[in-house]
MILUMDREN-992381 format. One record per residue (C-alpha): residue number from 0; residue in three letters; chain; x, y, z. Coordinates in steps of 0.001 Angstrom, whole numbers, plus 500000, padded with zeros to 6 digits. Layout:
<recs>
(rec NUM, 'ala', 'A', (X, Y, Z))
...
</recs>
This chain:
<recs>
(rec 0, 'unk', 'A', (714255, 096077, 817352))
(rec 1, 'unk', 'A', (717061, 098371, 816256))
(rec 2, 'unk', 'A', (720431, 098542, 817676))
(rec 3, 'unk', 'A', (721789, 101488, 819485))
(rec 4, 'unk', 'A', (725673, 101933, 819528))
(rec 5, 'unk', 'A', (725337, 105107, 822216))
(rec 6, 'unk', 'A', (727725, 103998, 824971))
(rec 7, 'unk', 'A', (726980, 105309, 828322))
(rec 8, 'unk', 'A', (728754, 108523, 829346))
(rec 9, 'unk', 'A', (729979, 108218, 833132))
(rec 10, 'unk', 'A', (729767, 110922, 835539))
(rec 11, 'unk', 'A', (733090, 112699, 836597))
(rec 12, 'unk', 'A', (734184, 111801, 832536))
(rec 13, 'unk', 'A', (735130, 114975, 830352))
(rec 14, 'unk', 'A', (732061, 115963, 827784))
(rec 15, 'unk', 'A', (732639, 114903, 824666))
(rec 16, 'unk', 'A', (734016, 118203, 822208))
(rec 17, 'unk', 'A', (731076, 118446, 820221))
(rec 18, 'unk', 'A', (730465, 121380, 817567))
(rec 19, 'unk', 'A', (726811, 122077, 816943))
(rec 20, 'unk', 'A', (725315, 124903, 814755))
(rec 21, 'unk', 'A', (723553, 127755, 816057))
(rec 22, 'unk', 'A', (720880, 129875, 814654))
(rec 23, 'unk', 'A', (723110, 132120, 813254))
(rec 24, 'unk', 'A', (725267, 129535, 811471))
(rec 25, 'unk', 'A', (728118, 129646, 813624))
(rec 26, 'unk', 'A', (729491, 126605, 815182))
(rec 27, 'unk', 'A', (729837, 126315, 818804))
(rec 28, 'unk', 'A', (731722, 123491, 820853))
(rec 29, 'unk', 'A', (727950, 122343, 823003))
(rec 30, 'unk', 'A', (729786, 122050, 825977))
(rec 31, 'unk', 'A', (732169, 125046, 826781))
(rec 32, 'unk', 'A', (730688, 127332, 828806))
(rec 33, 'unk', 'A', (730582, 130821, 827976))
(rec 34, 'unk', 'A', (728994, 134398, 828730))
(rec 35, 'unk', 'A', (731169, 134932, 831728))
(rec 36, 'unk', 'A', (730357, 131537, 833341))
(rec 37, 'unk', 'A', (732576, 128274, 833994))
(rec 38, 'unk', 'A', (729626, 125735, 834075))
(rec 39, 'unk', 'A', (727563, 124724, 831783))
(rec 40, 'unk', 'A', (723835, 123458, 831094))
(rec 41, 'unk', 'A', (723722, 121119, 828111))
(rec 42, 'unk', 'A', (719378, 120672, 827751))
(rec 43, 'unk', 'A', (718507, 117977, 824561))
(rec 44, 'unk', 'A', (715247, 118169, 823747))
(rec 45, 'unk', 'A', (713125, 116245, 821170))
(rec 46, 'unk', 'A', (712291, 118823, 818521))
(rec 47, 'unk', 'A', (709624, 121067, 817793))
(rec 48, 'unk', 'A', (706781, 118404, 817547))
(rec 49, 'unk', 'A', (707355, 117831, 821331))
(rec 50, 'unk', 'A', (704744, 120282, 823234))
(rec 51, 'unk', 'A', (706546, 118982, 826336))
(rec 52, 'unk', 'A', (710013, 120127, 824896))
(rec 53, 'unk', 'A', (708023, 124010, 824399))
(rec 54, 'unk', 'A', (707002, 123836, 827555))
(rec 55, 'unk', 'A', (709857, 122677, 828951))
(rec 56, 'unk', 'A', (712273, 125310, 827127))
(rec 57, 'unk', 'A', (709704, 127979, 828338))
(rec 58, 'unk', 'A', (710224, 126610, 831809))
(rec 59, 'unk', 'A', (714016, 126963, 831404))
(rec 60, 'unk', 'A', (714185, 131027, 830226))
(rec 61, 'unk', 'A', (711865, 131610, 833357))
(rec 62, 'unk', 'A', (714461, 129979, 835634))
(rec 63, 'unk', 'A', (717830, 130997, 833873))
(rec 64, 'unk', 'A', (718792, 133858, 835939))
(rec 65, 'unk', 'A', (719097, 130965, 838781))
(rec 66, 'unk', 'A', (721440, 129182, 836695))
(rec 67, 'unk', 'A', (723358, 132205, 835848))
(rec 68, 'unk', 'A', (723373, 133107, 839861))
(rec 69, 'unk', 'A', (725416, 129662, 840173))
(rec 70, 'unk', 'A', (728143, 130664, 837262))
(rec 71, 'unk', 'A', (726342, 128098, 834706))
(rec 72, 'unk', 'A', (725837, 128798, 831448))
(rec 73, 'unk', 'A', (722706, 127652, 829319))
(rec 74, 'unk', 'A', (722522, 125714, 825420))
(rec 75, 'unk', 'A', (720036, 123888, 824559))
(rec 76, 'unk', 'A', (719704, 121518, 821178))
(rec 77, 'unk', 'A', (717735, 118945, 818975))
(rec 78, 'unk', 'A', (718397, 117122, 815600))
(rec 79, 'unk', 'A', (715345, 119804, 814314))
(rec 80, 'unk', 'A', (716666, 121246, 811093))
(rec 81, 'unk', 'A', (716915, 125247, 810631))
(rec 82, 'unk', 'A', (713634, 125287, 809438))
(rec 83, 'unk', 'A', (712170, 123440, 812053))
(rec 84, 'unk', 'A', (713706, 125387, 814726))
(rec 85, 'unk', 'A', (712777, 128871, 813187))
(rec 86, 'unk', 'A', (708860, 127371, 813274))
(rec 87, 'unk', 'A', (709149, 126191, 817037))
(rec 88, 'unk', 'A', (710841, 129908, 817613))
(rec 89, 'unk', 'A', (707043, 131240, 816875))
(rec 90, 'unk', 'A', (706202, 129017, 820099))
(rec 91, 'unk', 'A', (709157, 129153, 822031))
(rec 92, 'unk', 'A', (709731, 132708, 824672))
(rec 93, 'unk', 'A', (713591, 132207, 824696))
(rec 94, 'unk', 'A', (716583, 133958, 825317))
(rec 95, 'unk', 'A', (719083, 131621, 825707))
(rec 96, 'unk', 'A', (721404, 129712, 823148))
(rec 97, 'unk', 'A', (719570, 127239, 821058))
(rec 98, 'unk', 'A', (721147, 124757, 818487))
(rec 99, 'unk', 'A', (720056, 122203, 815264))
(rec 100, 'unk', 'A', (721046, 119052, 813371))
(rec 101, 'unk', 'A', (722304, 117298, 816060))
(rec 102, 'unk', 'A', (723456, 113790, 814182))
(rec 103, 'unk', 'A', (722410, 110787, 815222))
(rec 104, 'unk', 'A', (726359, 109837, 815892))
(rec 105, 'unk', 'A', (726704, 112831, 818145))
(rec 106, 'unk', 'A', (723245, 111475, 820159))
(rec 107, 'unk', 'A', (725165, 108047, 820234))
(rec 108, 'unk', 'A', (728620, 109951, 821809))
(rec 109, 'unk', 'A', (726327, 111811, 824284))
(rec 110, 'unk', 'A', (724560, 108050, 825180))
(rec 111, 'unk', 'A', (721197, 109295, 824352))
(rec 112, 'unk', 'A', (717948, 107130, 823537))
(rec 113, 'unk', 'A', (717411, 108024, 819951))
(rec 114, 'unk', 'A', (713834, 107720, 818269))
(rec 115, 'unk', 'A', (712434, 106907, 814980))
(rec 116, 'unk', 'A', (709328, 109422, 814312))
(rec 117, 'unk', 'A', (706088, 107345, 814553))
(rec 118, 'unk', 'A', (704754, 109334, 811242))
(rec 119, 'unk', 'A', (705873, 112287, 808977))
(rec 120, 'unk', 'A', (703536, 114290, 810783))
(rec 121, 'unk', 'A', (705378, 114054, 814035))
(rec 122, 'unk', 'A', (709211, 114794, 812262))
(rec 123, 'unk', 'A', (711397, 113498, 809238))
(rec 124, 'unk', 'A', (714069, 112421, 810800))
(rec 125, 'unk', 'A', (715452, 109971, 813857))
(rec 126, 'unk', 'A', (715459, 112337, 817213))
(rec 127, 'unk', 'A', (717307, 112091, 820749))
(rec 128, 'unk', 'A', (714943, 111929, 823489))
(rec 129, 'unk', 'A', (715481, 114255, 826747))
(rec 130, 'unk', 'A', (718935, 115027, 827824))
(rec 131, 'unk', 'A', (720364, 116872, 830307))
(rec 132, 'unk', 'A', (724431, 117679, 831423))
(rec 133, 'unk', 'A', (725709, 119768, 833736))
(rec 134, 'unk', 'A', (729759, 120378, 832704))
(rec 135, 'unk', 'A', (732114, 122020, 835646))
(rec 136, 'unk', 'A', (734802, 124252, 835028))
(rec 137, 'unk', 'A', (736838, 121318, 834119))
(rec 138, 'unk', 'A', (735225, 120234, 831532))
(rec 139, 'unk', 'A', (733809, 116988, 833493))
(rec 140, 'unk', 'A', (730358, 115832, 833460))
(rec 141, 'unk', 'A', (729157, 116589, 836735))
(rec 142, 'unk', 'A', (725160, 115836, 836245))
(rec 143, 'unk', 'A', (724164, 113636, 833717))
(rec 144, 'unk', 'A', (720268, 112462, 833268))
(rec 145, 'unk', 'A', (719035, 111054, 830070))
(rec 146, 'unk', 'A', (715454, 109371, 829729))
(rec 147, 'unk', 'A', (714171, 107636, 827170))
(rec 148, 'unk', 'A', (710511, 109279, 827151))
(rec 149, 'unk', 'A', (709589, 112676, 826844))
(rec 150, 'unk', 'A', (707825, 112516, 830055))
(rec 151, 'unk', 'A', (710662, 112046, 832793))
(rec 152, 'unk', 'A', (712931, 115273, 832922))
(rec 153, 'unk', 'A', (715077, 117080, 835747))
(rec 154, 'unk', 'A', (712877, 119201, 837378))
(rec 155, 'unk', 'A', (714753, 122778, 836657))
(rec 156, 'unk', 'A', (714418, 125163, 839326))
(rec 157, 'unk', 'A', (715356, 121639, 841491))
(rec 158, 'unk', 'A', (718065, 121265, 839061))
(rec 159, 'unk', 'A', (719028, 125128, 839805))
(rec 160, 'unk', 'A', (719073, 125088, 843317))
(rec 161, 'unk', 'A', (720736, 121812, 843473))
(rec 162, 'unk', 'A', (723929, 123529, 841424))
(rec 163, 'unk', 'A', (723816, 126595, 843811))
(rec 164, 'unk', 'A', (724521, 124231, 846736))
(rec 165, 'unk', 'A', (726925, 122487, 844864))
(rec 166, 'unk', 'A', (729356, 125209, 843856))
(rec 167, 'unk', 'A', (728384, 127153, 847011))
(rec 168, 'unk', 'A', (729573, 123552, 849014))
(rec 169, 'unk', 'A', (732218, 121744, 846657))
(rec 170, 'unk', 'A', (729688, 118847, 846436))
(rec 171, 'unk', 'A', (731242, 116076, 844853))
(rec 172, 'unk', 'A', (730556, 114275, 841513))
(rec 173, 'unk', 'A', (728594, 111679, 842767))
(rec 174, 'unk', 'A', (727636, 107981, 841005))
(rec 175, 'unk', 'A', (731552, 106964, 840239))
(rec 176, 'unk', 'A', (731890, 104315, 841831))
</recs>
């Protein structure tokens, strides 16, 4: 059994400033919102070998616009390389933000499960299983929901709705206690 030195990131905390690179090359801080909103949608996904991740991502650009209607912004990212991201970009219908090479240290800051691939035909490299964070305007974690299987994710237009009633109502971080 391996170690893992992730600690637990607590709701109402500030998000870690993490820079992660983006299809184009640039680097971009994963959880400062942009594109006009002050919230943002921080989705970790497995990689490109995960046909629940595609699906998943596919969900996500169908429901955007309700995410956008609550002021939050979108990224998503993996530990995939370039190459494996352009690949999954044949599968993928996206128009959002997508990012690579997320390091195993910066799964371990964010407190995700992190996997070993089972062969080389699933990836090359150790992975972070789902994530998701929601980050408010001040930079505080406000939803936080990591699993350690692929099959247990937020349900997103759930997730969407939920964030319209909280901005609309100034619902509280909740779980500090």
């Amino acid at each position: 059994m391996q170690s893992n030195d992730s600690q637990k990131l607590r709701a109402g905390s500030q998000f870690p400033d993490l820079q992660v690179q983006m299809r184009d090359g640039e680097m971009q801080s994963l959880g400062k919102p942009e594109n006009g909103h002050d919230w943002k949608l921080v989705v970790v996904y497995r990689g490109k070998h995960c046909p629940i991740c595609t699906k998943y991502l596919n969900q996500l650009e169908t429901v955007k616009t309700s995410f956008a209607d609550a002021g939050v912004d979108i990224i998503a990212v993996s530990a995939d390389s370039k190459q494996q991201l352009e690949t999954h970009l044949e599968e993928l219908n996206i128009n959002f933000p997508i990012a690579y090479g997320l390091t195993v240290e910066q799964m371990n800051t964010l407190g995700l499960y992190i996997s070993d691939p089972r062969s080389e035909k699933e990836t090359d490299h150790p992975f972070a299983e789902p994530g998701v964070f929601v980050i408010n305007a001040k930079g505080d974690i406000h939803i936080i929901d990591i699993s350690n299987a692929p099959f247990a994710r937020p349900e997103l237009e759930s997730l969407a709705s939920g964030l319209s009633y909280i901005r609309g109502n100034d619902y509280p971080i909740r779980g500090t206690h």
